[in-house]
C-alpha positions in Angstrom: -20.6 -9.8 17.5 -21.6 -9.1 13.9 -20.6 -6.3 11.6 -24.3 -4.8 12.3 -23.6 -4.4 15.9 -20.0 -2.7 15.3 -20.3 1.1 14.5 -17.6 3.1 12.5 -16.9 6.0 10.6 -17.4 4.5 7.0 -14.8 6.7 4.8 -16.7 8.7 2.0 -15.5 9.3 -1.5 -16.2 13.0 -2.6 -13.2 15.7 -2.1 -14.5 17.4 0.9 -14.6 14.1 2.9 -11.3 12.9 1.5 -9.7 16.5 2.5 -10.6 15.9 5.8 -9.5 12.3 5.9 -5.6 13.4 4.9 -5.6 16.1 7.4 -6.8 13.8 10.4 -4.0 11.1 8.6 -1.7 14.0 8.2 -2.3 15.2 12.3 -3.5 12.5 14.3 -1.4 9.3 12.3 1.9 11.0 10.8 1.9 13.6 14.1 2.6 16.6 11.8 1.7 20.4 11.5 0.7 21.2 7.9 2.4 23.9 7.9 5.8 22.0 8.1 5.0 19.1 6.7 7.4 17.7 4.4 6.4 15.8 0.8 7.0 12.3 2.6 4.6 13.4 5.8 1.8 14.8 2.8 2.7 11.1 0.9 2.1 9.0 3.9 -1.2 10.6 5.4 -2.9 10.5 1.7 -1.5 6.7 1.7 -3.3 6.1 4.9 -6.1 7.7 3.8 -6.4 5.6 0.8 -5.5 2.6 3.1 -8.6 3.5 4.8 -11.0 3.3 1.5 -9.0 -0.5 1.0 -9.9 -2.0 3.8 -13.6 -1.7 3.7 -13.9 -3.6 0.4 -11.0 -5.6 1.3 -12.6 -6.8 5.0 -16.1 -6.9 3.5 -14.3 -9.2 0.5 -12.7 -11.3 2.8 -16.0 -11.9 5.0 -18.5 -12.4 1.8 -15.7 -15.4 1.1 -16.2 -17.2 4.8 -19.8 -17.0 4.3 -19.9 -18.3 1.4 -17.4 -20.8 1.7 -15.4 -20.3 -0.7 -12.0 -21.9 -1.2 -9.2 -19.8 -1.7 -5.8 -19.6 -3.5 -2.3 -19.1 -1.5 0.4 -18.6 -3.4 3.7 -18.9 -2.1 7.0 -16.7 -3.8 10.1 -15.5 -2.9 9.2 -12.5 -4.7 6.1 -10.4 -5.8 7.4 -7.4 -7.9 4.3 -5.3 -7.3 5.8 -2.0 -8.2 4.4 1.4 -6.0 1.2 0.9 -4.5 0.1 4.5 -4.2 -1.2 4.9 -8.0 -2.5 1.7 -8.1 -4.8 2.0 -5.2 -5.9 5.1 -6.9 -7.0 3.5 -10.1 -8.0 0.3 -8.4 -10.4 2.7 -6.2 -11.4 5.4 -9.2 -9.7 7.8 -7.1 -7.7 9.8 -9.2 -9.6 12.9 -9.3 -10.9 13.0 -6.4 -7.8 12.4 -4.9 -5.7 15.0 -7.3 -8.4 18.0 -6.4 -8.1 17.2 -2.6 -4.4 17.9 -2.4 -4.2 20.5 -5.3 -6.7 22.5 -2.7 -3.6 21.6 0.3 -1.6 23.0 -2.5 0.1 19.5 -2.9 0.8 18.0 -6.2 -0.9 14.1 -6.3 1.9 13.0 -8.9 5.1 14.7 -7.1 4.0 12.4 -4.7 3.2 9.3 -6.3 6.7 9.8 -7.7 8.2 9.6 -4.1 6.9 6.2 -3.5 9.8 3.9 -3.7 9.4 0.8 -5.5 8.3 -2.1 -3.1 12.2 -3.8 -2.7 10.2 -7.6 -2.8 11.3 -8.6 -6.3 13.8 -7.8 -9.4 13.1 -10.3 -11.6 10.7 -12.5 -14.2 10.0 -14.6 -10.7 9.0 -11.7 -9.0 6.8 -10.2 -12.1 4.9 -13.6 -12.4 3.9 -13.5 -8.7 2.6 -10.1 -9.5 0.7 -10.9 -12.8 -1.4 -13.9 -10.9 -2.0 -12.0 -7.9 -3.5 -9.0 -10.3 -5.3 -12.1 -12.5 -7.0 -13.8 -9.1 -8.2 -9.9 -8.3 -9.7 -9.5 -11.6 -11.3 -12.8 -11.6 -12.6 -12.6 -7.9 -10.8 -15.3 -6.9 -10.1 -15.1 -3.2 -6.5 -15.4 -3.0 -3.3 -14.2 -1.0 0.4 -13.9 -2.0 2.8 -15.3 1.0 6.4 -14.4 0.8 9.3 -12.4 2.7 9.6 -8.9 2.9 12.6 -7.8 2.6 13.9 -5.2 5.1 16.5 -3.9 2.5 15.4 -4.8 -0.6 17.4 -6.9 -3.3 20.1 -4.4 -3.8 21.0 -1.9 -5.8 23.8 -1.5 -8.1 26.0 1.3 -8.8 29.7 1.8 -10.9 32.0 3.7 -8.2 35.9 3.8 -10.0 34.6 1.6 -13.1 33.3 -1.6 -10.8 29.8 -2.6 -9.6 29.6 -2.3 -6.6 26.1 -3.9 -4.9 24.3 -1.8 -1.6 21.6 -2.1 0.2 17.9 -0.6 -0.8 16.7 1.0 2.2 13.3 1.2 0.4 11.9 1.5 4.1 13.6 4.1 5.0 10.6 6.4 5.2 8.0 3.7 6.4 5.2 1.7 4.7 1.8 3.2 5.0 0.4 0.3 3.4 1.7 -2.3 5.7 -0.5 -3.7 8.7 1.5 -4.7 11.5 1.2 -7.6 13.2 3.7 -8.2 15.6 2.0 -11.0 17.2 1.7 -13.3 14.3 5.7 -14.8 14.1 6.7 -18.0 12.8 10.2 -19.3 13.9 12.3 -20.4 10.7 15.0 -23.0 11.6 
C-alpha cells in the first residue's frame, strides 16, 4: 500500500477546523461532556489535537528520510530535560493564535492551560539539558534523528523541607496522563 491509496481526514489549520478538532478530542478521546469538563479534560483534548497536526509532518518526515536514504542519528541518554510540550508544539507548529482564539471562543484560557502541563519528569540536570539542546539542534538542522532513553514513571523526585529536613518523594508527573505519548505495548525489550 502507498500513502496515495490510504485516505484520511488531513487536520486543517484555521480556528473553525481546530474548534472542531478539540471538541471531537474533548468527546470522542477524553470521553467528556463540555459542560463538565474540567481544565485537565480541556488540556488533554487540545494536546491531542495538536498531537494530531505533529504527526502528519512528523510521518511524512520520517518517510521523505526512507526514500531518500538517509542515515540517521540515535542518541542514547538517561535523560532528556525537554521541559512541557504543550507550548512548544504550539510554536514549533505557528499555532499560537490560532490555537488561543479556538478556546477563548470554548471560553478556555490557552495559557491557564499550558501552565497545567507538568514538566516532563525525564531529567533534572546539565545531562538531561544537553540531551535536549541536540535533539532541538538535529530538528533545526533536519537531521533525522531520535532520542532513546527511559521514561520515568515517577519522575526523579521532588524535594521538600517537612520539620527542617529534606525529605525526597515521588513526582507523579503522570498522574493525569500524557497526551503526547504513543503507546506501544507491543514493542518491549527485556532488561537483565
Amino acid at each position: 500500500m502507498t500513502i496515495k491509496d490510504f485516505a484520511y481526514d488531513h487536520p486543517d489549520r484555521d480556528v473553525a477546523a481546530f474548534k472542531r478538532a478539540v471538541a471531537n478530542k474533548l468527546i470522542y478521546a477524553v470521553g467528556k461532556d463540555p459542560v463538565a469538563a474540567s481544565p485537565d479534560d480541556w488540556l488533554n483534548a487540545t494536546a491531542l489535537a495538536v498531537r494530531d497536526q505533529l504527526v502528519e509532518r512528523w510521518m511524512a518526515t520520517t518517510r521523505a528520510s526512507y526514500e531518500q536514504k538517509l542515515k540517521r542519528v540515535y542518541y542514547l541518554s538517561m535523560e532528556f530535560l525537554i521541559g512541557r510540550t504543550f507550548t512548544n508544539a504550539l510554536l514549533a507548529l505557528d499555532l499560537q493564535a490560532t490555537v488561543k482564539q479556538a478556546l477563548a471562543d470554548f471560553g478556555v484560557d490557552m495559557e491557564a492551560l499550558a501552565e497545567r502541563e507538568p514538566d516532563a519528569a525525564l531529567g533534572n540536570g546539565g545531562l538531561g539539558r544537553l540531551a535536549a539542546c541536540f535533539l532541538d539542534s538535529m530538528a533545526t538542522l533536519g537531521v533525522p534523528g531520535f532520542g532513546y532513553g527511559i521514561r520515568y514513571e515517577y519522575g526523579m523526585f521532588r524535594q521538600k523541607i517537612v520539620d527542617g529536613q529534606q525529605v525526597e518523594t515521588p513526582d507523579y508527573w503522570l498522574t493525569r496522563g500524557n497526551p503526547w505519548e504513543f503507546q506501544r505495548p507491543e514493542v518491549t525489550y527485556r532488561v537483565r
